[in-house]
Backbone as CSV, one residue per row, in Angstrom:
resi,resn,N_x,N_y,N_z,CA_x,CA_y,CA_z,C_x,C_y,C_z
1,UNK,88.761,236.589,117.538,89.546,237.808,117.387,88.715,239.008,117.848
2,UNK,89.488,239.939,118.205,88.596,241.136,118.555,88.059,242.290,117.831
3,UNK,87.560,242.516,117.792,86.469,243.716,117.090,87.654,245.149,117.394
4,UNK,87.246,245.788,116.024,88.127,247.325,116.173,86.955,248.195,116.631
5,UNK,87.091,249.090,117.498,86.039,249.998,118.038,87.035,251.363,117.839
6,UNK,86.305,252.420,117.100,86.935,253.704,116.551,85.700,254.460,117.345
7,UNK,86.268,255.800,118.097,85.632,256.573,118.792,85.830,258.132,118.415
8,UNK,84.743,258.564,118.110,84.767,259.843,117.565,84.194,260.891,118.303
9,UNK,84.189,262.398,118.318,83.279,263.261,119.078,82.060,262.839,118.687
10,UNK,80.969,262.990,119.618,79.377,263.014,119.400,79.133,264.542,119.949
11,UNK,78.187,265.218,118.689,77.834,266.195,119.683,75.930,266.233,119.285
12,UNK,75.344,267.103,120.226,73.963,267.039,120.355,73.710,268.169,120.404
13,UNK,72.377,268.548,119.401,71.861,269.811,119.392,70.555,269.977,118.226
14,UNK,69.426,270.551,118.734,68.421,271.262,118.642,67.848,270.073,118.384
15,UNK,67.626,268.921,118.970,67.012,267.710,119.274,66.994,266.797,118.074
16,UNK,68.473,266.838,117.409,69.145,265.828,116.812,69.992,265.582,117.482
17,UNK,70.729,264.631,116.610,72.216,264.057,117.082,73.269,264.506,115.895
18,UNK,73.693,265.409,116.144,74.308,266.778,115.137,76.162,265.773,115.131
19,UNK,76.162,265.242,114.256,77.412,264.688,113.799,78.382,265.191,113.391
20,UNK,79.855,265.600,112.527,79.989,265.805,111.557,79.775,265.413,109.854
21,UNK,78.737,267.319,109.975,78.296,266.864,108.648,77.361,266.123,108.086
22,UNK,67.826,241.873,103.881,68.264,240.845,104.575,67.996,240.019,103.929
23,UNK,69.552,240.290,104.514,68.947,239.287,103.190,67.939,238.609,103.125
24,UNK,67.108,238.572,101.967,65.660,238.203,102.042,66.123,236.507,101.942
25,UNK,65.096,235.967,102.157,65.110,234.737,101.784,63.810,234.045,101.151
26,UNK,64.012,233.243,100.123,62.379,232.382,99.165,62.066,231.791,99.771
27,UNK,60.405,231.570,99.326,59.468,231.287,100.355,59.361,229.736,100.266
28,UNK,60.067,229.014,99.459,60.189,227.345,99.474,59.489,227.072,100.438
29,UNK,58.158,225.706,100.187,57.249,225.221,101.352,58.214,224.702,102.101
30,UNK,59.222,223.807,101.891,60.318,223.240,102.838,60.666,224.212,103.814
31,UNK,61.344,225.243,103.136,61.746,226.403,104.017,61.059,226.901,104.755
32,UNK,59.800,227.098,105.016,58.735,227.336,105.621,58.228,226.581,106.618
33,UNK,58.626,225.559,106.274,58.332,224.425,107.722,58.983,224.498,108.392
34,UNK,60.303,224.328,107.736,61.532,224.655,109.147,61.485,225.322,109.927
35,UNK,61.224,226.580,109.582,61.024,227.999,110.063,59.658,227.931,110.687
36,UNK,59.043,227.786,110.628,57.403,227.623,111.024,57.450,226.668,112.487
37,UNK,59.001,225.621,112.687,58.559,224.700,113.715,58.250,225.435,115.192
38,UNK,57.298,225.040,115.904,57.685,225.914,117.246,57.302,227.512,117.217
39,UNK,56.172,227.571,115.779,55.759,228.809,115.761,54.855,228.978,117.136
40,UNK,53.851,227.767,117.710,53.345,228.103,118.395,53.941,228.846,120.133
41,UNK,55.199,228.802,119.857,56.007,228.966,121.541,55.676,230.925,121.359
42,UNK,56.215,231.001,122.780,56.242,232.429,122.747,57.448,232.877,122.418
43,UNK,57.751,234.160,122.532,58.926,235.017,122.135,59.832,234.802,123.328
44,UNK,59.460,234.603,124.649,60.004,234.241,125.864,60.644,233.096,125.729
45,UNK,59.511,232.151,125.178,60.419,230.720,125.063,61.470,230.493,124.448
46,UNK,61.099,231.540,123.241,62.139,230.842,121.871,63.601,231.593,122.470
47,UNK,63.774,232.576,123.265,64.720,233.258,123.716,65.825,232.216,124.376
48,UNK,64.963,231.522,125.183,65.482,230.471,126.761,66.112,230.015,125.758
49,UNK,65.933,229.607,124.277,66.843,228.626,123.601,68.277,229.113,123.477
50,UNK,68.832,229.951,123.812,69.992,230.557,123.442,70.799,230.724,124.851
51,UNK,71.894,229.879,125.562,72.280,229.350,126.516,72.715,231.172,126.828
52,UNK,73.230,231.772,126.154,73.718,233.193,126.968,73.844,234.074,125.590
53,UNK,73.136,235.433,125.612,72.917,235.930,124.409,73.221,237.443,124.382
54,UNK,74.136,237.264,125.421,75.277,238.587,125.487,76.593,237.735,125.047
55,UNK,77.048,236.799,124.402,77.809,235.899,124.162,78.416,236.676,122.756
56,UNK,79.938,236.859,122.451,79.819,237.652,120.843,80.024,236.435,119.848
57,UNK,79.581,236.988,118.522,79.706,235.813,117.504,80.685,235.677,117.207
58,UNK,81.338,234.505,116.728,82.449,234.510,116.418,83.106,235.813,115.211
59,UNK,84.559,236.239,115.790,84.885,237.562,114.675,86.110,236.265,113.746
60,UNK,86.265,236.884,112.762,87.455,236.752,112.000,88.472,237.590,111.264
61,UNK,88.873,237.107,110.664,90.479,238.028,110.298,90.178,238.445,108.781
62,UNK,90.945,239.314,107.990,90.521,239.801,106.576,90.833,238.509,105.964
63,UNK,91.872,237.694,105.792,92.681,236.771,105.600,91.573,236.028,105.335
64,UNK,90.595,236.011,106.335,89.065,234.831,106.181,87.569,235.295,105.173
65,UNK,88.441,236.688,104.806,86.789,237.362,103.995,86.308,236.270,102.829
66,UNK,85.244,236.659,102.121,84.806,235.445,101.226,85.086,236.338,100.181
67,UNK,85.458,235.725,98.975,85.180,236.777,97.951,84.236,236.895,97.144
68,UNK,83.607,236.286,97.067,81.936,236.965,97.286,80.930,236.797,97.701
69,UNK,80.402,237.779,98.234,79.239,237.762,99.161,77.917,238.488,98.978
70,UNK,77.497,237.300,98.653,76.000,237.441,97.821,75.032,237.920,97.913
71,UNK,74.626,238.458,97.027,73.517,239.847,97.091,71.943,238.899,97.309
72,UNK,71.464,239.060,97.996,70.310,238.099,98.310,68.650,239.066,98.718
73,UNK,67.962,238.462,97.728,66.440,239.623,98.158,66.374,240.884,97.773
74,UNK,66.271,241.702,98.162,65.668,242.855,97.270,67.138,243.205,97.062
75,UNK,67.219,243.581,95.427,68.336,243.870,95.059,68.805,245.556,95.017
76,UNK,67.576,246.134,94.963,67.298,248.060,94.679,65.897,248.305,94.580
77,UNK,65.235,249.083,95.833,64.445,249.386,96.120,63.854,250.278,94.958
78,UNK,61.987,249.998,95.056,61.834,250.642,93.647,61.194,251.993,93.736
79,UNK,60.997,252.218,95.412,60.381,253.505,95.593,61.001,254.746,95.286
80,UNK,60.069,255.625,94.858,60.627,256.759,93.976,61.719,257.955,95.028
81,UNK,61.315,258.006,96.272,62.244,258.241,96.922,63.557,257.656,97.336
82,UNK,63.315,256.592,97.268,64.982,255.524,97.372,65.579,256.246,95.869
83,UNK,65.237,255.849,94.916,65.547,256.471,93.440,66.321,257.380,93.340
84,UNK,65.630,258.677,93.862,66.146,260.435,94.145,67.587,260.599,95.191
85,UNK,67.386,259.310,95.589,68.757,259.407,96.741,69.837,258.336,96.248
86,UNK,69.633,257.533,95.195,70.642,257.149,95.110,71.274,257.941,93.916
87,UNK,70.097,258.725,93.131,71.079,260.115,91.509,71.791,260.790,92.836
88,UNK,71.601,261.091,94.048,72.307,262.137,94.356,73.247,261.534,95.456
89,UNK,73.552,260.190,95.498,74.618,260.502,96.433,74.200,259.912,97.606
90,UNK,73.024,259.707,98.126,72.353,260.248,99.376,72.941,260.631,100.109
91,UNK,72.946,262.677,99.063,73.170,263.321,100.132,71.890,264.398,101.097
92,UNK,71.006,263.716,100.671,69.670,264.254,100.934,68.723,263.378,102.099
93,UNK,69.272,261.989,101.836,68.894,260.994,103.053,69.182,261.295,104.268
94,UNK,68.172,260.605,105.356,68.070,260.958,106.669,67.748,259.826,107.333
95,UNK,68.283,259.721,108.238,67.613,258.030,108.825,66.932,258.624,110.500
96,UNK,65.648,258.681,110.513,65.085,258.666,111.667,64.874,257.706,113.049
97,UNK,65.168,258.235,113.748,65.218,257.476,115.068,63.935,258.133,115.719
98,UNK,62.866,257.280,116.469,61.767,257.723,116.515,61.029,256.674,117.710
99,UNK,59.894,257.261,118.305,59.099,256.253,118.800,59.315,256.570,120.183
100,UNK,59.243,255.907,121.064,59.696,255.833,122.588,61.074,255.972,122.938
101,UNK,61.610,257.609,122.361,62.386,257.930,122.557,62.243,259.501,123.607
102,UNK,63.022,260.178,123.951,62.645,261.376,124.525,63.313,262.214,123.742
103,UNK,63.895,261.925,122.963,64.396,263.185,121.942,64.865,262.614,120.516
104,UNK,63.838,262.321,120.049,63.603,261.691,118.536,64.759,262.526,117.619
105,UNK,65.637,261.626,116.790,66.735,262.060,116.050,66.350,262.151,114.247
106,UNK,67.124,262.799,113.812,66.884,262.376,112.318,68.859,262.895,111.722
107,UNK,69.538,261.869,111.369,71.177,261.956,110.859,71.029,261.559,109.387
108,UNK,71.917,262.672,109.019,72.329,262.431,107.927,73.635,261.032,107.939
109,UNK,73.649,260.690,106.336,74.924,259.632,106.199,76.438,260.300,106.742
110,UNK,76.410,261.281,106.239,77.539,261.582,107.137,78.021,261.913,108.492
111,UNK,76.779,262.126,109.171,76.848,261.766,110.371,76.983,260.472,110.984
112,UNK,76.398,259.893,110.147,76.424,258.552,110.786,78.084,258.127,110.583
113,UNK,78.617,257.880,109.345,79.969,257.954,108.968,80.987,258.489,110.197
114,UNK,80.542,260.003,110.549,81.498,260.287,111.837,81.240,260.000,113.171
115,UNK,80.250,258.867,113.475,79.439,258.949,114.548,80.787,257.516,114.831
116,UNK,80.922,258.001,116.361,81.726,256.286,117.015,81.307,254.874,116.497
117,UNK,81.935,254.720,115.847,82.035,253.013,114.878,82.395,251.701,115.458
118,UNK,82.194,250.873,115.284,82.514,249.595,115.295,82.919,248.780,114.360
119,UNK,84.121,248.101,114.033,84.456,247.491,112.699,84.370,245.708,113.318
120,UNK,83.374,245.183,112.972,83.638,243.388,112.843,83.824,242.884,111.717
121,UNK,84.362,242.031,111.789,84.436,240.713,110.676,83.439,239.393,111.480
122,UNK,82.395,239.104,110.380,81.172,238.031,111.016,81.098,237.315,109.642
123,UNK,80.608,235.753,110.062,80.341,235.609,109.129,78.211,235.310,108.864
124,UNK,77.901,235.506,107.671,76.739,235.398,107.279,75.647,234.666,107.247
125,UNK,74.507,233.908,108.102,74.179,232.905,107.811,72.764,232.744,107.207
126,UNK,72.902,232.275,105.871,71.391,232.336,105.592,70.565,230.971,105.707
127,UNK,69.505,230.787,106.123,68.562,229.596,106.059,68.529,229.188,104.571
128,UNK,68.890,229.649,103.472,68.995,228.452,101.993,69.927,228.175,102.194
129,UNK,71.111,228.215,102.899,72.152,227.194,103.521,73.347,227.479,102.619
130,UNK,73.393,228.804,102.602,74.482,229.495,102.377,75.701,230.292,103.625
131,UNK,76.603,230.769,103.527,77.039,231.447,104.475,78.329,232.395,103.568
132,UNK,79.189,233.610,104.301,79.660,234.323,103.722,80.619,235.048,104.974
133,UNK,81.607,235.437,104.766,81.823,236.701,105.787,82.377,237.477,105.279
134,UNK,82.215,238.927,105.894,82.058,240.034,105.386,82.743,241.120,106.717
135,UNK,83.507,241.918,106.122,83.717,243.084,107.427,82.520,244.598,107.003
136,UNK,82.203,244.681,108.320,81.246,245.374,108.355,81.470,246.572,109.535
137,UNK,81.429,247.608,109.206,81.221,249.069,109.888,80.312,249.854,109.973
138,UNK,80.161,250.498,111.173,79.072,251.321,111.680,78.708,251.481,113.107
139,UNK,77.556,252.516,113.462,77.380,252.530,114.527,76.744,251.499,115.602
140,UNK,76.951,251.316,116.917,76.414,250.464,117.777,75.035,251.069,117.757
141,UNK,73.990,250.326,117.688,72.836,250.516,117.720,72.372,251.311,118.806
142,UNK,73.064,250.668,120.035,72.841,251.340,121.485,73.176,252.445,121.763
143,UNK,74.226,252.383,120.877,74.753,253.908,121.663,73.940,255.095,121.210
144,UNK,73.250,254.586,119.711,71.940,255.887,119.125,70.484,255.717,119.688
145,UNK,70.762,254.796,120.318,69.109,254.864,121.720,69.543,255.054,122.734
146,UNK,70.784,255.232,123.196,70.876,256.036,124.410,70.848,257.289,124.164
147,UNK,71.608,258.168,123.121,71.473,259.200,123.092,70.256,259.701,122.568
148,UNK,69.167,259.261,122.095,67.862,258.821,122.164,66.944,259.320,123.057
149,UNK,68.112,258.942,124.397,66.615,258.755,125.043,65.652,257.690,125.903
150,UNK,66.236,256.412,125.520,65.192,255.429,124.635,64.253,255.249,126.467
151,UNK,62.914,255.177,125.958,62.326,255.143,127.552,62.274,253.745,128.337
152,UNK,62.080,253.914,129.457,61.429,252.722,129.890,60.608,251.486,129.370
153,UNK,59.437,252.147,128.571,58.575,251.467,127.982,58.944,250.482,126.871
154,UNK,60.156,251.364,126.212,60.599,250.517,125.482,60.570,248.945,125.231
155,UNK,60.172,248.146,124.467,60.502,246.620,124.548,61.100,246.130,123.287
156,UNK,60.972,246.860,122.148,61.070,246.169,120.719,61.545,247.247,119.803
157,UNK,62.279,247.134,119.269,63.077,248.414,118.146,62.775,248.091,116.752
158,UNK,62.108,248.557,116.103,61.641,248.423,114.884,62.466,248.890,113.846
159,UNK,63.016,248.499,112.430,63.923,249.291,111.431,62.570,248.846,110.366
160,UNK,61.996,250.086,109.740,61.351,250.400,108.511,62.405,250.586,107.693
161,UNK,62.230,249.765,106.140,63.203,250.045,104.778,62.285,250.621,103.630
162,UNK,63.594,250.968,103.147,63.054,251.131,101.818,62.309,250.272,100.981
163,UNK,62.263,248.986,100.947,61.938,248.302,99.821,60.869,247.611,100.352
164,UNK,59.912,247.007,99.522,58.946,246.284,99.299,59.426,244.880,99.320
165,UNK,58.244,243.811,99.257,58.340,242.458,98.700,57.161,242.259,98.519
166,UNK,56.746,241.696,97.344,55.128,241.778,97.008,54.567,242.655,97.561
167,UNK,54.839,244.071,97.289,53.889,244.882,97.279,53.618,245.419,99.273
168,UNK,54.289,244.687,99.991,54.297,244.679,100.967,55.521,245.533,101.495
169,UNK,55.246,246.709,102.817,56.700,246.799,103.160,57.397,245.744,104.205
170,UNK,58.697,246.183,104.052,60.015,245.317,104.577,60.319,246.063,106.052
171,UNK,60.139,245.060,106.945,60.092,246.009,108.128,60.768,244.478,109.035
172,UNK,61.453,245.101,110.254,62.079,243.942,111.243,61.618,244.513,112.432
173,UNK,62.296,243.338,113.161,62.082,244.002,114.936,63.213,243.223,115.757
174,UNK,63.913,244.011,116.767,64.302,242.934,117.543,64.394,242.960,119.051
175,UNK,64.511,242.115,120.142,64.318,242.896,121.437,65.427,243.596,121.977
176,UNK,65.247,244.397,123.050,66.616,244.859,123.896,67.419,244.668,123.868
177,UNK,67.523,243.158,124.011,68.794,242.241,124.682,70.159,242.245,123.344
178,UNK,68.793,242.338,122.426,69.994,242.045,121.022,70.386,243.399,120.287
179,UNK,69.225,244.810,121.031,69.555,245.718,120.481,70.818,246.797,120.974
180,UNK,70.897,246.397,121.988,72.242,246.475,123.408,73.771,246.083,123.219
181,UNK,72.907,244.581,122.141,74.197,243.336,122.306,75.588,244.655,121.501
182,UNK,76.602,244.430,121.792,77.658,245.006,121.234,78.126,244.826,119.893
183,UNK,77.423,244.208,119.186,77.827,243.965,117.634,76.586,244.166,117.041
184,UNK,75.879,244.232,117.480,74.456,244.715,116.958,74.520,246.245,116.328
185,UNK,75.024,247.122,115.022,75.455,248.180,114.117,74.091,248.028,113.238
186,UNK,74.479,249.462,113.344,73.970,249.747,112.030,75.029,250.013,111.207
187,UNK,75.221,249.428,109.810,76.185,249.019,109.028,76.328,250.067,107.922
188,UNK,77.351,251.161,106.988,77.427,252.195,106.425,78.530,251.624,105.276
189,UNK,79.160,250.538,105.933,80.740,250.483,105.119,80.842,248.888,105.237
190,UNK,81.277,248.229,104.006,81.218,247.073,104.203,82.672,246.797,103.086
191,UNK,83.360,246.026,104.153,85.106,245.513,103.588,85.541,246.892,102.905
192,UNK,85.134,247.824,104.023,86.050,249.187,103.685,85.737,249.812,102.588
193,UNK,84.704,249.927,101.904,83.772,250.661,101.176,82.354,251.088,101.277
194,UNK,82.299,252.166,100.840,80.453,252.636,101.458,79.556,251.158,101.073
195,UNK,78.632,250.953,101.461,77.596,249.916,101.308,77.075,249.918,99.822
196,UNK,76.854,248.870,98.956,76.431,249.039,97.339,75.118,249.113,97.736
197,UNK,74.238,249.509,96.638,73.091,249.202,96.569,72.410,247.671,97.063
198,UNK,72.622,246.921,96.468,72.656,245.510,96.429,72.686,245.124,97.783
199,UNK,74.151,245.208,98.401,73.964,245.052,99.930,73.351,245.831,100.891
200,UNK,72.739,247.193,100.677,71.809,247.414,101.455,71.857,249.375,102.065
201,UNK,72.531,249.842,100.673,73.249,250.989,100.930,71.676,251.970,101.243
202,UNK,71.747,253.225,101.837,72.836,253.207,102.875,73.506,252.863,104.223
203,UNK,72.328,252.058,104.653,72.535,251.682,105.779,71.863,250.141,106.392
204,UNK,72.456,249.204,106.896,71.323,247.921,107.068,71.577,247.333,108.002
205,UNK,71.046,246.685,108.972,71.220,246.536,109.964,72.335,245.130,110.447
206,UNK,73.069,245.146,110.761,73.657,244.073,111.557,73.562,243.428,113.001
207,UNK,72.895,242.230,113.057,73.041,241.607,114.067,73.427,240.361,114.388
208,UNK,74.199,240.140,114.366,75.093,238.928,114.475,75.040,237.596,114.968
209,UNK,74.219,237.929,116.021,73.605,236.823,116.402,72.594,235.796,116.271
210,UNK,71.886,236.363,115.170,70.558,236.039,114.537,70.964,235.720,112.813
211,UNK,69.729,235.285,112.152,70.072,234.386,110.672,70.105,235.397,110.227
212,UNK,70.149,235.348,108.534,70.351,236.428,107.489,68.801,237.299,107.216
213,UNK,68.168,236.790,107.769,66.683,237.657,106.877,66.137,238.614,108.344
214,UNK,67.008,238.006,109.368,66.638,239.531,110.559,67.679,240.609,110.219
215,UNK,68.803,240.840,108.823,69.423,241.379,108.969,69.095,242.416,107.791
216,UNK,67.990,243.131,108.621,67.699,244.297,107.467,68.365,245.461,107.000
217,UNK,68.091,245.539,105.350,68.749,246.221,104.326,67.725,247.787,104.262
218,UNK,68.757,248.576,103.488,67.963,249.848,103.254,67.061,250.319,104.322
219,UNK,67.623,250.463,105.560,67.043,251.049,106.682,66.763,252.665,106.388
220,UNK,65.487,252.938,106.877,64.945,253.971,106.786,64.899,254.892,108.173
221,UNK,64.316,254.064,108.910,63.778,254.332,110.313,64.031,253.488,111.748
222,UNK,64.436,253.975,112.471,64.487,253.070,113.630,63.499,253.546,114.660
223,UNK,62.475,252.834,115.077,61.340,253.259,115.911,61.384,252.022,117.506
224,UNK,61.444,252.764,118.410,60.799,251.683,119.745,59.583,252.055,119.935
225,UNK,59.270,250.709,120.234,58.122,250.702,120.818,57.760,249.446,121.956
226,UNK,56.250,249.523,122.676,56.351,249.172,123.363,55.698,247.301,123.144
227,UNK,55.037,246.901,122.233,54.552,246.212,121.774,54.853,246.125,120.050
228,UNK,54.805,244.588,119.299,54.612,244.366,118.083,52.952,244.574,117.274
229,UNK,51.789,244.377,118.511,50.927,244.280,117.740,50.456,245.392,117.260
230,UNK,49.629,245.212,116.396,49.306,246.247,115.111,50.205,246.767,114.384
231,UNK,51.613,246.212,114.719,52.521,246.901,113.755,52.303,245.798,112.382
232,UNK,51.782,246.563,111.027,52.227,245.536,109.606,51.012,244.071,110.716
233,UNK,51.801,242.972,110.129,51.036,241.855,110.760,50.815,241.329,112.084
234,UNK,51.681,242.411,113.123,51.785,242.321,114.571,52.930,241.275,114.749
235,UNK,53.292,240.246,113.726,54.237,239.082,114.480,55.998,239.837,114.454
236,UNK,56.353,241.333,113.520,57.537,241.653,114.109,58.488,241.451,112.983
237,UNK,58.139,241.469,111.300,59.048,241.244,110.358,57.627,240.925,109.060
238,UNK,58.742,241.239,108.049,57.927,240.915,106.858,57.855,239.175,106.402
239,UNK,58.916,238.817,106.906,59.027,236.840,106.950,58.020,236.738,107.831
240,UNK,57.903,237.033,109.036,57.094,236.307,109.913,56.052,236.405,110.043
241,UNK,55.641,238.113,109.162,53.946,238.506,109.071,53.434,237.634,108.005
242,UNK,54.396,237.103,106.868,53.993,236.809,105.269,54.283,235.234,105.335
243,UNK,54.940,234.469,105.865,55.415,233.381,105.910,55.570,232.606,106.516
244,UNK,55.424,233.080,107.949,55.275,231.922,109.161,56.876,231.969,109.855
245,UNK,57.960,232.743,108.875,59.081,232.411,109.630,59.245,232.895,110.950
246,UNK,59.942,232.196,111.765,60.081,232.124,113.506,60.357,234.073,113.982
247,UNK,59.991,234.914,114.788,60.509,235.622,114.941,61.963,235.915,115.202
248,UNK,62.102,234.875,116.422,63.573,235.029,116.928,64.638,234.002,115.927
249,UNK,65.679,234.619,115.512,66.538,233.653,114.863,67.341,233.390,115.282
250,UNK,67.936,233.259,116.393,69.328,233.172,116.824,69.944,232.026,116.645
251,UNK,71.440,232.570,116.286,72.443,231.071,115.909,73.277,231.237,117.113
């Protein structure tokens, strides 16, 4: 089925983008092997595995939603700034766009809210061998690194969150190809309500093509850059710096 795409004014000014106005998964040694197979390949290789990856995931109908869809991994971030924004609303939150951009952004939620949307229905897939689907809204990722900017150099788009896991932050990465892909959102509204805490309010990333733990919650920041290393553990996620899980997940 096809995806609803809602198009709104964008406007730009004084070097914002002036609007109106993962699930985690346990570290089970089993689970870890799986994920671990083929750690030694490159990021090149593990790509070739995916016969065409401009391909969309399958959509579905409301008729197919799950009725419930499970809150998995960090449930509410414990940093004292996540805290202050959820007493108020976050109406004080800002989500930065940053890095190898030429005109670094910072939007409020309600910008993002009026910013050109995308509505899918996907369903969920997590490696403890669960699944779920869910309709999900928000902006195309691409379309806020084009207006961005985003440079040449670019290779890898980073989303910093709010939350921890052991003491560690929660950070993803993913390449071009998937940050381009057309269902690839950043997510605000989920089955037609703002995002809960739980699922990842206010904002978390959707990518559809990949498992549940590249699909980061409580996005803070979106940064390109041109390389993973030295970022956190250099391998490109808090699973893959802490656990061995595979970078690329694609289903």
């Amino acid at each position: 089925m096809s995806a609803i795409v809602t198009r709104r004014n964008l406007l730009i000014g004084s070097g914002s983008l002036l609007l109106a106005g993962c699930d985690r998964i346990t570290a089970a040694p089993q689970v870890r092997n799986v994920l671990s197979l083929g750690e030694t390949a490159t990021r090149s290789a593990q790509r070739l595995l995916v016969a065409d990856r401009q391909a969309l995931a399958p959509e579905f109908t409301r008729a197919d939603l799950s009725p419930v869809f499970r809150v998995n991994g960090s449930t509410r971030p414990l940093a004292d700034d996540y805290t202050r924004h959820t007493l108020n609303g976050f109406a004080d939150w800002r989500l930065v766009v940053d890095g190898l951009v030429a005109q670094p952004m910072t939007l409020s939620l309600p910008a993002l809210r009026a910013a050109p949307s995308r509505t899918q229905i996907t369903r969920h897939d997590c490696v403890e061998g669960w699944s779920a689907i869910g309709e999900w809204t928000g902006v195309p990722l691409g379309l806020l690194l084009r207006h961005a900017g985003l440079s040449t150099r670019a290779r890898y788009i980073v989303f910093h969150c709010a939350d921890t896991l052991s003491g560690k932050p929660y950070y993803e990465s993913i390449d071009l190809v998937d940050a381009f892909h057309p269902q690839t959102i950043l997510a605000h509204t989920m089955n037609r309500t703002p995002l809960s805490i739980g699922h990842g309010a206010p904002l978390r990333l959707r990518v559809e093509r990949q498992l549940g733990y590249k699909q980061a919650k409580y996005v803070m920041r979106v940064q390109a850059v041109d390389s993973l290393n030295g970022l956190y553990g250099g391998k490109g996620g808090y699973w893959e710096d802490n656990h061995d899980y595979q970078w690329y997940a694609g289903i």
